[in-house]
C-alpha positions in Angstrom: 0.0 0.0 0.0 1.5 3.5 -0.9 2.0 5.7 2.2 -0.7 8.3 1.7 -3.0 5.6 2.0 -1.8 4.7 5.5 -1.4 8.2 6.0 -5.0 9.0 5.3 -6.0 6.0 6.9 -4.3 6.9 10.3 -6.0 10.3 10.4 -9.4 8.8 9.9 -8.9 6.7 12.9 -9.6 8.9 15.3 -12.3 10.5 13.8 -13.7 6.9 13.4 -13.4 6.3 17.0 -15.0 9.8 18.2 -17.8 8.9 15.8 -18.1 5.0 16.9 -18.6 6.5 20.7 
């Protein structure tokens, strides 16, 4: 996977988690 991806994907994680509460 390229690095942006990951990139991207970290940054969404904690606005996944804030949401999932």
């Amino acid at each position: 996977l390229e690095p942006v991806i990951i990139e991207l994907e970290r940054q969404r994680a904690p606005v996944v988690v804030i949401s999932h509460q």
